[in-house]
N, C-alpha and C positions, 0 to 999 in steps of 0.2 A: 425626183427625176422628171415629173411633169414640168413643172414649174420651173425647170431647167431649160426644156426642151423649148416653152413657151417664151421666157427668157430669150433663148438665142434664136429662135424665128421673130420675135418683134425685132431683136436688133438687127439683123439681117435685114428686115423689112423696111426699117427706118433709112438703113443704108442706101437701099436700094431705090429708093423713091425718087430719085434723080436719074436714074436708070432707066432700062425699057420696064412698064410697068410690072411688067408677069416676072418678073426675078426674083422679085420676094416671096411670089407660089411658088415658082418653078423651084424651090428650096426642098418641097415636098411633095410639087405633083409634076408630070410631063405630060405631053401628048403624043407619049409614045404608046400603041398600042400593047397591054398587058404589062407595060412598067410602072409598079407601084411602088411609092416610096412611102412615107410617113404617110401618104395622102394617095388615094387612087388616081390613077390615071386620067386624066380628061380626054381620053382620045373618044369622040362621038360621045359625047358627055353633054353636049345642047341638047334641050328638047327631051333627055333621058329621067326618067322618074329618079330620085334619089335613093340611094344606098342599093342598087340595082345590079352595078356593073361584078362582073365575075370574076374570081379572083381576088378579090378585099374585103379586113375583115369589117363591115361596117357597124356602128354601135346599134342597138335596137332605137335610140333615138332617130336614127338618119335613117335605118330599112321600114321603121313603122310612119317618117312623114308625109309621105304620099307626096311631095316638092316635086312638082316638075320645074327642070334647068332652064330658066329664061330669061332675060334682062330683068321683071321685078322681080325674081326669086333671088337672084344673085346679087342685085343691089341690096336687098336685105340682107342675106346671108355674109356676103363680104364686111357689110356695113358694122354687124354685130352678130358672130356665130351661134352664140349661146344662146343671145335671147333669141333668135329667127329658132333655131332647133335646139332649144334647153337638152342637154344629157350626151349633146356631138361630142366626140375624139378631138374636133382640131382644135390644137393649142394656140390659138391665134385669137386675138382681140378685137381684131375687128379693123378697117379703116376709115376715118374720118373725114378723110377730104374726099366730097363727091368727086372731081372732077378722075380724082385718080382709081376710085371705084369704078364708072363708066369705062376709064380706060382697057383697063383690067377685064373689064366684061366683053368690051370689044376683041380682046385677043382672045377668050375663051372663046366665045360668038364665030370666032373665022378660021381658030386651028382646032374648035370639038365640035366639029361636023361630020 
């Protein structure tokens, strides 16, 4: 079932990439305050310590990394889940093109404040 799920969020993601950039998260997270989906919410989610927010269940990987949400934490994280926080939930791979990582970060940055 993982590897299903990871599966159909990369394809999704690959789709999406010609898209606005946040479609391929917005698969699993919103910024809607207390709407969590596969992925918690990002609402006021910059600047927030990781595995923090109320209401989600986070892995002990992501409540014990102490990550605060910023442009380098995100560019890592985005860039490569696993290795940035080896033992995280998200079934995502990661993305490779910087330029659509910054993107990405840029819409987190101005709708999770």
């Amino acid at each position: 079932m993982k590897n299903l799920i990871a599966f159909i969020v990369l394809t999704v993601s690959l789709q999406a990439q010609s898209e606005d950039p946040f479609t391929q998260c917005a698969n699993c997270h919103s910024f809607k305050k207390g709407a969590h989906g596969l992925g918690p919410s990002l609402y006021k989610s910059w600047g927030r310590v990781a595995g923090t927010k109320k209401g989600f269940r986070y892995s002990s990987a992501m409540k014990n990394s102490k990550i605060k949400w910023d442009e380098k934490s995100l560019e890592n994280y985005i860039k490569a889940p696993q290795g940035f926080i080896p033992g995280n939930r998200m079934p995502f791979a990661g993305i490779e093109d910087a330029s659509l990582r910054k993107k990405i970060i840029e819409v987190i940055k101005n709708k999770g404040q």
